[in-house]
DSSP file (Angstrom, degrees, kcal/mol; ACC not computed):
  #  RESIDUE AA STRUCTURE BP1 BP2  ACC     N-H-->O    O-->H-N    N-H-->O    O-->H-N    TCO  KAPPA ALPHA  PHI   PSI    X-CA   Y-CA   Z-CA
    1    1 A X              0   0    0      0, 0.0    23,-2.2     0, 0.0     2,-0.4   0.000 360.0 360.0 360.0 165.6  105.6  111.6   78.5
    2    2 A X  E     -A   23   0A   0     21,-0.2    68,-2.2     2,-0.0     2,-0.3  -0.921 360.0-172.9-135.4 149.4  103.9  111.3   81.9
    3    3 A X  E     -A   22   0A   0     19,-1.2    19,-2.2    -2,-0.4     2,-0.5  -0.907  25.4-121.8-145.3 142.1  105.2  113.4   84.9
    4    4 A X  E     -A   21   0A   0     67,-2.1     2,-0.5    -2,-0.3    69,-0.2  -0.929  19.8-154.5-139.8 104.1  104.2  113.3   88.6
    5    5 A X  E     -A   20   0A   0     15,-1.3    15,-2.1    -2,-0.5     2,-0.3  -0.865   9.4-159.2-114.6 118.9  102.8  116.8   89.9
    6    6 A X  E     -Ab  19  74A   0     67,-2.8    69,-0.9    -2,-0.5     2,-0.2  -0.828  10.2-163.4-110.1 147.2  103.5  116.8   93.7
    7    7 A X  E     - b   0  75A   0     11,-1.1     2,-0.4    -2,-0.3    69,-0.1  -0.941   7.0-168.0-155.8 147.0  101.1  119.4   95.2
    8    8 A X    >   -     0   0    0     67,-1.1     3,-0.6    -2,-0.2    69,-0.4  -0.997  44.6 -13.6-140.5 132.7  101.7  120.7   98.7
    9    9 A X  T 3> S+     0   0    0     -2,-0.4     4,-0.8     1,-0.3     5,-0.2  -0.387 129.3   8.1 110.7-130.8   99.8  122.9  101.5
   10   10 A X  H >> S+     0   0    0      1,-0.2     3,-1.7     2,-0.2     4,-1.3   0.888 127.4  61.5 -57.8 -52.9   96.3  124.9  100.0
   11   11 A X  H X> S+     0   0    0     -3,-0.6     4,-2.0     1,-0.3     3,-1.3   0.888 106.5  45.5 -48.8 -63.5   96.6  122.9   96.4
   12   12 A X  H 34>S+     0   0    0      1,-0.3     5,-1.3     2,-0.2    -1,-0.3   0.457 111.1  49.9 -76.9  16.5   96.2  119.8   98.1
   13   13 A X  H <<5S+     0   0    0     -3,-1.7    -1,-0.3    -4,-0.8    -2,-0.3   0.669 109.1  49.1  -8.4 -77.0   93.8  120.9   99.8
   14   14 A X  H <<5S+     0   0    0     -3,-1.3    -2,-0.2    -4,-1.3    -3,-0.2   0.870 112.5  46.5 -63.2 -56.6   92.2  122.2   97.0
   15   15 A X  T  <5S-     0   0    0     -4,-2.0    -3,-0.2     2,-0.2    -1,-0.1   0.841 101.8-123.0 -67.9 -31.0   92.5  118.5   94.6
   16   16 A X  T   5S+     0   0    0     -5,-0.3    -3,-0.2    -4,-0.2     2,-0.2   0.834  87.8  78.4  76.4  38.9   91.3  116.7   97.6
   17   17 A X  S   <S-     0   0    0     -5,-1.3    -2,-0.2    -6,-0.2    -1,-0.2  -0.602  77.3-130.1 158.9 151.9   94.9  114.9   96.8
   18   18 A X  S    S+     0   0    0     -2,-0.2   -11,-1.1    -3,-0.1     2,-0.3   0.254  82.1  10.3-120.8  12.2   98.4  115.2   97.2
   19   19 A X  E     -A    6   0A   0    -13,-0.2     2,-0.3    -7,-0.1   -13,-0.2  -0.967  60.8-155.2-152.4-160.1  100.0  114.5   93.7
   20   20 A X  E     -A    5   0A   0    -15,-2.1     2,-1.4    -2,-0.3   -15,-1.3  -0.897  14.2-131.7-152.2 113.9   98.7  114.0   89.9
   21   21 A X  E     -A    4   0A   0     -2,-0.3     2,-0.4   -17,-0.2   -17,-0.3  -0.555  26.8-172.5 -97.5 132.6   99.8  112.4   86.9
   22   22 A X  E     -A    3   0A   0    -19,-2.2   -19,-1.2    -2,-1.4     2,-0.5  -0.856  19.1-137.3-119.9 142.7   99.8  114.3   83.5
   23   23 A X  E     +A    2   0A   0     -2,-0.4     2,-0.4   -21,-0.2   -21,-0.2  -0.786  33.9 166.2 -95.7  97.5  100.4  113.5   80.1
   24   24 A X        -     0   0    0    -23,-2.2     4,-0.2    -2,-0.5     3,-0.1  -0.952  31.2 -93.8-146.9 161.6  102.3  115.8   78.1
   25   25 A X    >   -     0   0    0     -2,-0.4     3,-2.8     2,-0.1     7,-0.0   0.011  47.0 -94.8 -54.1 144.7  104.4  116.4   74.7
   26   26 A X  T 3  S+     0   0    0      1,-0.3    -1,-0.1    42,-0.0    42,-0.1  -0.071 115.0  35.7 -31.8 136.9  107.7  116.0   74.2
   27   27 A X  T 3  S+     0   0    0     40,-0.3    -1,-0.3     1,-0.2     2,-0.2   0.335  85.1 149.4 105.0 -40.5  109.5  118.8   74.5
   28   28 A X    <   -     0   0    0     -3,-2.8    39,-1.5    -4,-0.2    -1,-0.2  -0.260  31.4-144.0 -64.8 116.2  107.2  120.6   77.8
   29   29 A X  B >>  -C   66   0B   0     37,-0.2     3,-1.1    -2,-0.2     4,-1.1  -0.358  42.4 -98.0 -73.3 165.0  108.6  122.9   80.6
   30   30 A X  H 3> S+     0   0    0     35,-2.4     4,-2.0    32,-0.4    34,-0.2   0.711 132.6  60.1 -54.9 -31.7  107.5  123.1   84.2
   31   31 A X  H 3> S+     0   0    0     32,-1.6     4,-4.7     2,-0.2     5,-0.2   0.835 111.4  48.9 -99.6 -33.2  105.0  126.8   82.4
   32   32 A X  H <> S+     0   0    0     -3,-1.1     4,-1.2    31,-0.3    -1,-0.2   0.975 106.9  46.6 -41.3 -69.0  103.4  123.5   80.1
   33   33 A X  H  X S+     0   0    0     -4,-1.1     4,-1.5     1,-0.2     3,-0.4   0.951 119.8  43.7 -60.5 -52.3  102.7  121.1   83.0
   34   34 A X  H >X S+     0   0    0     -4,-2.0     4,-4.7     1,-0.2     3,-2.6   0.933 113.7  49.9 -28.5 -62.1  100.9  124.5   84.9
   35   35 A X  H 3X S+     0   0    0     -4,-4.7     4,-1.9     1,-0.3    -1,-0.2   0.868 114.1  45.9 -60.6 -18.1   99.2  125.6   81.8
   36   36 A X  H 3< S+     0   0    0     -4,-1.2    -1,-0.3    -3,-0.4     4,-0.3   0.585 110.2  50.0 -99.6   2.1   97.8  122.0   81.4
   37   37 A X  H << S+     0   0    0     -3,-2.6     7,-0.2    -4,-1.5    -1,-0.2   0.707 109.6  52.7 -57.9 -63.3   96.8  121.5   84.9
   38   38 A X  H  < S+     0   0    0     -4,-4.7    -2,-0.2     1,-0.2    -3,-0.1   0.857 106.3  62.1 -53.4 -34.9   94.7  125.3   84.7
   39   39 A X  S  < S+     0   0    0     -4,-1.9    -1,-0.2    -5,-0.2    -3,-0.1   0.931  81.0  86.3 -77.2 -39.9   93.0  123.7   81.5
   40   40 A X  S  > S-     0   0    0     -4,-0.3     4,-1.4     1,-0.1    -3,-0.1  -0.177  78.2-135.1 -44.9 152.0   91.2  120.7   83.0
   41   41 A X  T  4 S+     0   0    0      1,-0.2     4,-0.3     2,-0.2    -1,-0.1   0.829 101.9  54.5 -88.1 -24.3   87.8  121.7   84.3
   42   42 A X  T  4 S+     0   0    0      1,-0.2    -1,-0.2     2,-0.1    -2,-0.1   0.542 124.7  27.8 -81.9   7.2   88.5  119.5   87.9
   43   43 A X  T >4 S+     0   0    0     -6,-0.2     3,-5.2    -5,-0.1     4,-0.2   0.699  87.5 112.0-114.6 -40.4   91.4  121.4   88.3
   44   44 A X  G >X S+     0   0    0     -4,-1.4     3,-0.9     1,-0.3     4,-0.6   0.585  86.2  34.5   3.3 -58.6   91.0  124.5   86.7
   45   45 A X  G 34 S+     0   0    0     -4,-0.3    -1,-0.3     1,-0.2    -7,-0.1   0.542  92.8  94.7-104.3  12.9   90.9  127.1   89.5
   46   46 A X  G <4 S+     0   0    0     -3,-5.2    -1,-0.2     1,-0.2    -2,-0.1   0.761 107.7  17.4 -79.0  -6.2   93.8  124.8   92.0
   47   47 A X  T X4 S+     0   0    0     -3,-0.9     3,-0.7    -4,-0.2     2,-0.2   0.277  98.4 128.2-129.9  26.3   96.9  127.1   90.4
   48   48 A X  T 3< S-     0   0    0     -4,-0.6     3,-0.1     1,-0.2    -3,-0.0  -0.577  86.0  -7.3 -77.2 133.3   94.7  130.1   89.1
   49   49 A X  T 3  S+     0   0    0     -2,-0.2     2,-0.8     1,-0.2    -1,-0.2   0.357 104.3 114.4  75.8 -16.9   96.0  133.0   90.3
   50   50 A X    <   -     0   0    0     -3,-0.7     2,-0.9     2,-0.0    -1,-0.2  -0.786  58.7-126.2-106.8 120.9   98.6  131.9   92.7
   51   51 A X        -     0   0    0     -2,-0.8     2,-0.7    -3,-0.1    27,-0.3  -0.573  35.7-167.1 -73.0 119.3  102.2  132.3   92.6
   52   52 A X        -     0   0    0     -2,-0.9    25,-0.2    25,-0.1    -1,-0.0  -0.827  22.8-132.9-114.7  96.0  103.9  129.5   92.9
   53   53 A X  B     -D   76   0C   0     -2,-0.7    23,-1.4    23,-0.5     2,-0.2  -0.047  26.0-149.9 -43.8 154.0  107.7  127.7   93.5
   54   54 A X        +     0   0    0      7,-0.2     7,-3.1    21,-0.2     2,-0.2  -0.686  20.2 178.1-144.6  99.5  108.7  125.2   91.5
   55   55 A X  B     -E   60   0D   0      5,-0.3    19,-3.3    -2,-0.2     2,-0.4  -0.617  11.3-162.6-129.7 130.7  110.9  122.3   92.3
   56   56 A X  S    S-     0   0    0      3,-0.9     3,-0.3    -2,-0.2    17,-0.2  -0.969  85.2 -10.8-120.4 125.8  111.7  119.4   89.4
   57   57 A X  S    S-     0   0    0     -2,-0.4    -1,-0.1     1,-0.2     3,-0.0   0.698 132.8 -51.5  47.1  29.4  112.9  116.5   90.9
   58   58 A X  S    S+     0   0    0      1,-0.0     2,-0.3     3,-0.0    -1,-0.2   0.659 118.4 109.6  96.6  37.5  113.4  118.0   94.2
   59   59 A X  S    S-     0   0    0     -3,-0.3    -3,-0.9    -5,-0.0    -1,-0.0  -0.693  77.4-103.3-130.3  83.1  115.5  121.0   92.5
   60   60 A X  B     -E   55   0D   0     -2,-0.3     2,-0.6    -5,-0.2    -5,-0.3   0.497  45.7-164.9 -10.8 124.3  114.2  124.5   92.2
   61   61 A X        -     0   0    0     -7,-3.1    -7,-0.2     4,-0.0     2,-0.1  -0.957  19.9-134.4-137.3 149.0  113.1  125.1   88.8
   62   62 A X    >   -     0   0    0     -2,-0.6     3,-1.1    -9,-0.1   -32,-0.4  -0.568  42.9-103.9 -69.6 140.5  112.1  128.2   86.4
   63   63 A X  T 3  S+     0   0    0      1,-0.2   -32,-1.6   -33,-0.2   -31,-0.3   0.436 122.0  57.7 -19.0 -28.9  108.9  128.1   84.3
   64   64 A X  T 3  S+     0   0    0    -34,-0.2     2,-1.1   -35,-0.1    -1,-0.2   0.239  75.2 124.8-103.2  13.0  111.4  127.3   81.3
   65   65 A X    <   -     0   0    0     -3,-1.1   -35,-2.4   -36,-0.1   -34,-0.1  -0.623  68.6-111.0 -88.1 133.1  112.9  124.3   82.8
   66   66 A X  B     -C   29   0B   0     -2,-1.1   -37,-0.2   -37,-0.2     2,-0.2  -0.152  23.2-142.1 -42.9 131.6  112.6  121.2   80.5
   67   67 A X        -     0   0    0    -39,-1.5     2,-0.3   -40,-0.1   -40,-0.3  -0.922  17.7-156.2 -83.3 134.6  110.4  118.7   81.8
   68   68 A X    >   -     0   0    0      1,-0.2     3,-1.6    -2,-0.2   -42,-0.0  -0.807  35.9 -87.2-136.2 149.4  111.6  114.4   81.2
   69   69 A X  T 3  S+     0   0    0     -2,-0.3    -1,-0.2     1,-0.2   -66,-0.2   0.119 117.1  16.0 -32.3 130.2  109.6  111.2   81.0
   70   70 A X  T 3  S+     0   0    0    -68,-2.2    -1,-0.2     1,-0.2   -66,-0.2   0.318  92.6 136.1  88.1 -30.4  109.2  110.1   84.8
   71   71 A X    <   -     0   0    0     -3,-1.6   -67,-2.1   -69,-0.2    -1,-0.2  -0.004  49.9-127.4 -72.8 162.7  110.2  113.3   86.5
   72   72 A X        -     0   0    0    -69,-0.2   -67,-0.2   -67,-0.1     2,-0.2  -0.423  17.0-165.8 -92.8 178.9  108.3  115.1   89.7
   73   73 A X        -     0   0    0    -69,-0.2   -67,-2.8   -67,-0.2     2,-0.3  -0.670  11.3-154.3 -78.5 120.9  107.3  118.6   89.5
   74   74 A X  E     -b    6   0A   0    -19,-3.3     2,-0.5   -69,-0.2   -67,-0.2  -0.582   6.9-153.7 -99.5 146.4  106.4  120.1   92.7
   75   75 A X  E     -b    7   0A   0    -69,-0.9   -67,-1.1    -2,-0.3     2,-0.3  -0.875  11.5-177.2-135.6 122.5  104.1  122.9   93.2
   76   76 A X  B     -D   53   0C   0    -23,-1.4   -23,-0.5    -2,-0.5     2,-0.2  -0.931  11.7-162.7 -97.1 112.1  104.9  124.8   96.4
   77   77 A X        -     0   0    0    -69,-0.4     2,-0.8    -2,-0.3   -25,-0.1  -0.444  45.5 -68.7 -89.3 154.5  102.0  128.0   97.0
   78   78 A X        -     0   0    0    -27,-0.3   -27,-0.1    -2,-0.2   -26,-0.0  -0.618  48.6-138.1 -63.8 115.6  102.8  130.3   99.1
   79   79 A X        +     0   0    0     -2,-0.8     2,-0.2     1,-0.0    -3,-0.0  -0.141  17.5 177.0 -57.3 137.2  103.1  129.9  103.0
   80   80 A X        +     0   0    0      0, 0.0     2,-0.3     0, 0.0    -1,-0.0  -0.745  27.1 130.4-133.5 174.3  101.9  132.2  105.8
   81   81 A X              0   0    0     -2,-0.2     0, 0.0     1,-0.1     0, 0.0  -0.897 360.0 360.0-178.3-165.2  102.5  130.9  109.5
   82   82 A X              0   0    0     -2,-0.3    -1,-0.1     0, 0.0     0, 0.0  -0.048 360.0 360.0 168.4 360.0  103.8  132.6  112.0
C-alpha cells in the first residue's frame, strides 16, 4: 500500500520537501511508516532522534495506529516559538 507522509516545520526543512510517498506492507502502523522512513539512507537522520506527533488523516494518532492504502500520516516535531 502507498501512504502520503506530510512532513512539517524542521523535517521539511530537513527533506528539502514537504511530503513523501512510501510503500509499505499490509498490515503497517504509523511506528512502520517511521521505522521505514529512518531506514532509507536520504532520509535516515530526518526523524532520528526526535519526538514526534502523529496525525493520520488529520487525526491524532499512536505509533500502533493502523495505517490504509491512500491515507496521510503527518509528522509534526516539536515547536519552540515564543
Amino acid at each position: 500500500m502507498v501512504v502520503t507522509i506530510r512532513l512539517f516545520a524542521m523535517l521539511r526543512e530537513r527533506a528539502g520537501q514537504g511530503s513523501l510517498r512510501l510503500e509499505l506492507g499490509e498490515g503497517a502502523t504509523v511506528h512502520d511508516a517511521i521505522a521505514a522512513v529512518g531506514q532509507r539512507a536520504d532520509l535516515r537522520q530526518l526523524v532520528a532522534d526526535l519526538p514526534l506527533v502523529m496525525a493520520v488523516n488529520r487525526a491524532y494518532a499512536a505509533a500502533e495506529t493502523p495505517l490504509h492504502e491512500g491515507d496521510e500520516l503527518a509528522l509534526i516535531p516539536p515547536l519552540s516559538g515564543g
